[in-house]
PDB file as gemmi writes it, atoms N, CA and C in Angstrom:
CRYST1    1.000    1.000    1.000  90.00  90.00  90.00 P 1                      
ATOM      1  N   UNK A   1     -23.349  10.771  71.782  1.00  0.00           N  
ATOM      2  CA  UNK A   1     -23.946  10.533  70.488  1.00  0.00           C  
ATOM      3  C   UNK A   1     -22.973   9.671  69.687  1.00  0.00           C  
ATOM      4  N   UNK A   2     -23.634   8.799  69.151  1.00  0.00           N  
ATOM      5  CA  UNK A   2     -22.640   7.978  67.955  1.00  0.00           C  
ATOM      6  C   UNK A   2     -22.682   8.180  66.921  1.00  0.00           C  
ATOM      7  N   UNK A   3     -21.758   8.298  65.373  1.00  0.00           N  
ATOM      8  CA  UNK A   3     -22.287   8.898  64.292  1.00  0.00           C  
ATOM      9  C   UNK A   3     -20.724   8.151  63.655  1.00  0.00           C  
ATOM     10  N   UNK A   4     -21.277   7.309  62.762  1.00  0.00           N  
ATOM     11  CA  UNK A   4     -20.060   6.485  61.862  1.00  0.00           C  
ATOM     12  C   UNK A   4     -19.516   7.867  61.023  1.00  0.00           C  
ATOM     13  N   UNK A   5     -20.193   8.923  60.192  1.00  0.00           N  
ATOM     14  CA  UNK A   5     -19.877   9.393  59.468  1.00  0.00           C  
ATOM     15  C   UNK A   5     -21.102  11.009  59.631  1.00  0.00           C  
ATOM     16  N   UNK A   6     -20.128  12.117  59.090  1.00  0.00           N  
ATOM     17  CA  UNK A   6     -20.875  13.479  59.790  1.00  0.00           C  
ATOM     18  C   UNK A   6     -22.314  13.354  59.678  1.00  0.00           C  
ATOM     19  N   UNK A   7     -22.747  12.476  58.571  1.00  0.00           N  
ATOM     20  CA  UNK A   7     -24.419  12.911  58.064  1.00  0.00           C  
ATOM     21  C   UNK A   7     -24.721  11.908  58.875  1.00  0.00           C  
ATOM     22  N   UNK A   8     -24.364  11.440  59.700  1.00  0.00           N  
ATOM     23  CA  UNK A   8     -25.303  10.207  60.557  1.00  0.00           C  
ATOM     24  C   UNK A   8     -25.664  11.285  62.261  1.00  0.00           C  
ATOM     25  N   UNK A   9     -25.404  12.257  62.114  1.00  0.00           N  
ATOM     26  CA  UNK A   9     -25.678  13.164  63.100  1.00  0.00           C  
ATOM     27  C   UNK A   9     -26.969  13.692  62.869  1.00  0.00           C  
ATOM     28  N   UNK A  10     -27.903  13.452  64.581  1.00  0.00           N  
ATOM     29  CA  UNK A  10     -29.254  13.937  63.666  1.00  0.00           C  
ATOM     30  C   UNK A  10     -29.821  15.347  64.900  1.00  0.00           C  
ATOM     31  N   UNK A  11     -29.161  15.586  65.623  1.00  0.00           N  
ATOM     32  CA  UNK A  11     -29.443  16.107  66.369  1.00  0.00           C  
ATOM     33  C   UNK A  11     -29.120  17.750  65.936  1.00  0.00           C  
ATOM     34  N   UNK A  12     -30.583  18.859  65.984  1.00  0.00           N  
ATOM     35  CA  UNK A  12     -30.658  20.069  65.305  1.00  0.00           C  
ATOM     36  C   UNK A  12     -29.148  20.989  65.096  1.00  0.00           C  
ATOM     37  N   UNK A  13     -29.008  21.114  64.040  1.00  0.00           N  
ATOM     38  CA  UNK A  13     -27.731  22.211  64.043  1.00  0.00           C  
ATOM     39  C   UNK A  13     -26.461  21.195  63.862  1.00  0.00           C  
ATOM     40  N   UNK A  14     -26.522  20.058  64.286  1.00  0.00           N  
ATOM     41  CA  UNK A  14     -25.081  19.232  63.973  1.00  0.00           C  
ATOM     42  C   UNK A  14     -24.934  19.206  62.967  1.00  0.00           C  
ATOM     43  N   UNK A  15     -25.968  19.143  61.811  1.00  0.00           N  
ATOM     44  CA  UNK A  15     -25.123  18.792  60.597  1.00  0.00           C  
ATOM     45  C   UNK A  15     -24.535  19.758  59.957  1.00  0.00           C  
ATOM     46  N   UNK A  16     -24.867  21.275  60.191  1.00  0.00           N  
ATOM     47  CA  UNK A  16     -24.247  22.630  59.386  1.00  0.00           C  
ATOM     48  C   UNK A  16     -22.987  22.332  60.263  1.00  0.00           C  
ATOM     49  N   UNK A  17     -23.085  22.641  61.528  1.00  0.00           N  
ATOM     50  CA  UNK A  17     -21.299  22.254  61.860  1.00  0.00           C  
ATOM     51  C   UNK A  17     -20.520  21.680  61.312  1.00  0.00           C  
ATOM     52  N   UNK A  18     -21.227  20.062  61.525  1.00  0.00           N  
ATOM     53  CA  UNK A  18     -20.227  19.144  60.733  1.00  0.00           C  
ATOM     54  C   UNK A  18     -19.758  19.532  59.416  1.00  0.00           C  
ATOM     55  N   UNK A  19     -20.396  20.263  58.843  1.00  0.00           N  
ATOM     56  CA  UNK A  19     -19.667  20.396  57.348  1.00  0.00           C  
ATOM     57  C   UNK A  19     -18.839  21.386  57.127  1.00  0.00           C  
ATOM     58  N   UNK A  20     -18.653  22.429  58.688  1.00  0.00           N  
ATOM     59  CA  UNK A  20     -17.427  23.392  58.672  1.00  0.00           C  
ATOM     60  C   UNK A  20     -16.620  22.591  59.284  1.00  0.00           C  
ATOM     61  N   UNK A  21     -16.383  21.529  59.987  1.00  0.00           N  
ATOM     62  CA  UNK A  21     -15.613  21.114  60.668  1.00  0.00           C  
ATOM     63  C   UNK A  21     -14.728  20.087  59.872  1.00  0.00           C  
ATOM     64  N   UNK A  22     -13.414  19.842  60.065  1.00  0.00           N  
ATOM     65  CA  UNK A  22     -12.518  18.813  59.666  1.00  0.00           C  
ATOM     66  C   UNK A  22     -12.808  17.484  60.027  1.00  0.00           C  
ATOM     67  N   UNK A  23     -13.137  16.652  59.014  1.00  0.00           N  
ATOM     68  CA  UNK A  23     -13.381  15.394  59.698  1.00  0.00           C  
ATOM     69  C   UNK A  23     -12.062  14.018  59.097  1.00  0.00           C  
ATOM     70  N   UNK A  24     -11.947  13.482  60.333  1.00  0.00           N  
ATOM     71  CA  UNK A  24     -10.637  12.542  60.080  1.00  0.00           C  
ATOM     72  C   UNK A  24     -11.184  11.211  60.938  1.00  0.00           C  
ATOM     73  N   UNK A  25     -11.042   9.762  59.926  1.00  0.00           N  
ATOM     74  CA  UNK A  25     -10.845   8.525  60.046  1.00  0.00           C  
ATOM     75  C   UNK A  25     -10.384   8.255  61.593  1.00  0.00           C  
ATOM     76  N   UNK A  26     -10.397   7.953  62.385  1.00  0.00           N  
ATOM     77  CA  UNK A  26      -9.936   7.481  63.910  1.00  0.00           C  
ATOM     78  C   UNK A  26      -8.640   6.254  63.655  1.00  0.00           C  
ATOM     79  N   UNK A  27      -9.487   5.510  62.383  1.00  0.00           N  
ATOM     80  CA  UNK A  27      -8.485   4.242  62.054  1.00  0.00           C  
ATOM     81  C   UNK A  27      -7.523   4.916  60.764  1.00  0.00           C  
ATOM     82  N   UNK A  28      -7.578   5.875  59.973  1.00  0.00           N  
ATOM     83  CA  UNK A  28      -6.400   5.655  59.412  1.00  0.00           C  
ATOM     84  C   UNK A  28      -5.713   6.657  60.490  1.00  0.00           C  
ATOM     85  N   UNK A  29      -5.971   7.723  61.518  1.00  0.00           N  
ATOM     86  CA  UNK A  29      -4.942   8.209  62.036  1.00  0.00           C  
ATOM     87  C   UNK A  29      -3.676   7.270  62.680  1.00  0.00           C  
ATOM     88  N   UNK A  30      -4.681   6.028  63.199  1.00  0.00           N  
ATOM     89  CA  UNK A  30      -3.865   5.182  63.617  1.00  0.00           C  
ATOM     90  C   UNK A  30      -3.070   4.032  62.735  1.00  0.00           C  
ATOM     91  N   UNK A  31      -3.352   4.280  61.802  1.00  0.00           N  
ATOM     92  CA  UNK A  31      -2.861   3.158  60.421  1.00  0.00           C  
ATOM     93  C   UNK A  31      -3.336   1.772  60.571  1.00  0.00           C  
ATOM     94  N   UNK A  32      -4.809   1.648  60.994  1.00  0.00           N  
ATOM     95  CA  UNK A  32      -5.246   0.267  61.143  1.00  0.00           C  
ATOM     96  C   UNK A  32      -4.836   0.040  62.188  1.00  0.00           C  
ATOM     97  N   UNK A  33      -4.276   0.383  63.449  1.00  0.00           N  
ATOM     98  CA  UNK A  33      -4.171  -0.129  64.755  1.00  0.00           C  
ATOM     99  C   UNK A  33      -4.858   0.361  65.672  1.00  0.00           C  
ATOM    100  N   UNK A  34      -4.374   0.490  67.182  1.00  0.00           N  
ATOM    101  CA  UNK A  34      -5.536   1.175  68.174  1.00  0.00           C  
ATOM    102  C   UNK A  34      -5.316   2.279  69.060  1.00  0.00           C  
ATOM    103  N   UNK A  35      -3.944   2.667  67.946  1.00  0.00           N  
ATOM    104  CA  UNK A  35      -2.907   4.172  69.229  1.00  0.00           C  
ATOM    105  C   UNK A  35      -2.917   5.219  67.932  1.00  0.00           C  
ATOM    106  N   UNK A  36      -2.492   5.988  68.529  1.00  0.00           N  
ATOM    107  CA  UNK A  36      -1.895   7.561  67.883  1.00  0.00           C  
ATOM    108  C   UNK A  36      -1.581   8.553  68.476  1.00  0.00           C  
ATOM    109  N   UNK A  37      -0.372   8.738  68.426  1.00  0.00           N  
ATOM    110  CA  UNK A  37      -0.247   9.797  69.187  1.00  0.00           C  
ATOM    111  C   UNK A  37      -0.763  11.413  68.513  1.00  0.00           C  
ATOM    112  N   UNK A  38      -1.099  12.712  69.024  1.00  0.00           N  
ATOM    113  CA  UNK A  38      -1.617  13.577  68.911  1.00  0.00           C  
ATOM    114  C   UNK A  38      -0.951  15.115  69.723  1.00  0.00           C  
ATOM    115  N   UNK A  39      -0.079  15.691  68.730  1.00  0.00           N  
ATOM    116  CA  UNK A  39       0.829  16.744  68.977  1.00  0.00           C  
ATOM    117  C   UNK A  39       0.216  17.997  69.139  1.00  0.00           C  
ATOM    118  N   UNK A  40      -0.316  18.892  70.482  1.00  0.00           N  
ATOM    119  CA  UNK A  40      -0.309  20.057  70.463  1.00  0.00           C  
ATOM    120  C   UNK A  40       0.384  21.209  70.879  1.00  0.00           C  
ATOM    121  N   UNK A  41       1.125  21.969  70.114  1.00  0.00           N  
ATOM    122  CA  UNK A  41       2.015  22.820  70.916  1.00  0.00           C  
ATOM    123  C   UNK A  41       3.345  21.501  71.221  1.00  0.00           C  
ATOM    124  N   UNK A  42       3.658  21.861  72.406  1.00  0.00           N  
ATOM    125  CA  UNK A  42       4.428  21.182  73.153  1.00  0.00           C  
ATOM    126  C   UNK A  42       4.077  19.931  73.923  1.00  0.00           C  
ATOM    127  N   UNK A  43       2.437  19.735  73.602  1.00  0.00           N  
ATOM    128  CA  UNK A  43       2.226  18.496  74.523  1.00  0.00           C  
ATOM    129  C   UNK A  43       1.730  17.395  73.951  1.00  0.00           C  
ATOM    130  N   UNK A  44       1.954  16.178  74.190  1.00  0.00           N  
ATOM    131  CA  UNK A  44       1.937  15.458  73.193  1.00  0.00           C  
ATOM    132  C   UNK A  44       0.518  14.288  74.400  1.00  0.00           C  
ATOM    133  N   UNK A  45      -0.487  13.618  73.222  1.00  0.00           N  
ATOM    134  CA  UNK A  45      -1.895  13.422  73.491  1.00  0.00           C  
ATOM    135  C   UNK A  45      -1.463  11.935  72.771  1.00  0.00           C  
ATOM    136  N   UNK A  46      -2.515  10.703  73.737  1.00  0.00           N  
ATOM    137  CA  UNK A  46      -2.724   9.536  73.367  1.00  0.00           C  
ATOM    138  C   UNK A  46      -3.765   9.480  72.918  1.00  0.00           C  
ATOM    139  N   UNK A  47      -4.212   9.086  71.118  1.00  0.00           N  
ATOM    140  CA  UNK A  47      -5.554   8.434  70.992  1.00  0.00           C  
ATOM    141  C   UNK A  47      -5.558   7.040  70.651  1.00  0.00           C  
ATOM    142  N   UNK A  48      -6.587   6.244  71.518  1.00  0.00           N  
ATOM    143  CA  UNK A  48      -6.623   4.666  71.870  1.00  0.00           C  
ATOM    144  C   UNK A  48      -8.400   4.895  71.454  1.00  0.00           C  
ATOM    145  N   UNK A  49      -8.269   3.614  70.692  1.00  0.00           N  
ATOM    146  CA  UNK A  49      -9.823   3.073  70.177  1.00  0.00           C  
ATOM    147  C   UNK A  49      -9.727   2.163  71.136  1.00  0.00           C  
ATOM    148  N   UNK A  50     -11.191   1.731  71.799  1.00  0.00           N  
ATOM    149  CA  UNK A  50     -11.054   0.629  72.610  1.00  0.00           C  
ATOM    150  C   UNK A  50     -11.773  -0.445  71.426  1.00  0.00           C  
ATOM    151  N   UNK A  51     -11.655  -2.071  72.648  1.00  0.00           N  
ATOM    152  CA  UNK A  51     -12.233  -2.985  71.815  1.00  0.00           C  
ATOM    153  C   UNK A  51     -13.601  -2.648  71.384  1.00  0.00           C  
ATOM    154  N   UNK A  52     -14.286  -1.437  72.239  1.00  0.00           N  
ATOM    155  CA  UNK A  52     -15.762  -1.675  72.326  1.00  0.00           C  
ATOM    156  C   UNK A  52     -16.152  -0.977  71.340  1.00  0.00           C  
ATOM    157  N   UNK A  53     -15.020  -0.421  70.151  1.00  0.00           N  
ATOM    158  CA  UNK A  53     -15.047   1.187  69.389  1.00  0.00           C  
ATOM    159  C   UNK A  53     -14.678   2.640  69.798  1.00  0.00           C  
ATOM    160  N   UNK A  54     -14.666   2.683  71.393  1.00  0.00           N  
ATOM    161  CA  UNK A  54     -15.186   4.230  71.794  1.00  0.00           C  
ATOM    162  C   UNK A  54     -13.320   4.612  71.503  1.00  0.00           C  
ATOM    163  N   UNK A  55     -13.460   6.250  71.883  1.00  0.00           N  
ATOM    164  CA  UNK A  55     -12.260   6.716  71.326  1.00  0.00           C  
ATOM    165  C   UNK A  55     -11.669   7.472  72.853  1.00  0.00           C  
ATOM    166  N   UNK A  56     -10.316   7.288  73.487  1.00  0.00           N  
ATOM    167  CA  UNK A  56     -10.244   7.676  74.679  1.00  0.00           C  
ATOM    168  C   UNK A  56      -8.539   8.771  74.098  1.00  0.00           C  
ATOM    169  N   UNK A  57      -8.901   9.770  74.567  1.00  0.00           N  
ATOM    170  CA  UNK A  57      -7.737  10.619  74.514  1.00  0.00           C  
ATOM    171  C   UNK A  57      -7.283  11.039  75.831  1.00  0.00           C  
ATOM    172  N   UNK A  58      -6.031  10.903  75.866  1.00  0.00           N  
ATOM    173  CA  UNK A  58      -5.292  10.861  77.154  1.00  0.00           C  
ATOM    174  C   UNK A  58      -4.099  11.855  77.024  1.00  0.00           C  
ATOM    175  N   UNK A  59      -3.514  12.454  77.620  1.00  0.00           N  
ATOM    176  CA  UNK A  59      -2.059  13.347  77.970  1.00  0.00           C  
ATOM    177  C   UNK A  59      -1.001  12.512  78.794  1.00  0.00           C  
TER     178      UNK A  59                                                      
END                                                                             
């Protein structure tokens, strides 16, 4: 599913979620670029926007 922003979700029940859920920018995590790294615990996570938009998280 694609959804620029939570209310662009149309599929039943997504939108009560979305509004318990934390929602965060993809581009300012990355400060206008196309990396970020992403700290859990002890392990540390790659997020990469591709050219095409999509969002790929990696370990």
């Amino acid at each position: 599913m694609t959804a620029s922003h939570p209310h662009d979700f149309t599929r039943p029940g997504t939108m009560a979620l979305a509004q318990h859920l934390p929602a965060h920018d993809a581009e300012a995590l990355t400060r206008g670029g196309n990396q970020a790294l992403i700290v859990l615990g002890e392990q540390v996570y790659q997020l990469r926007i591709t050219r095409a938009g999509k969002l790929i998280l990696t370990k």
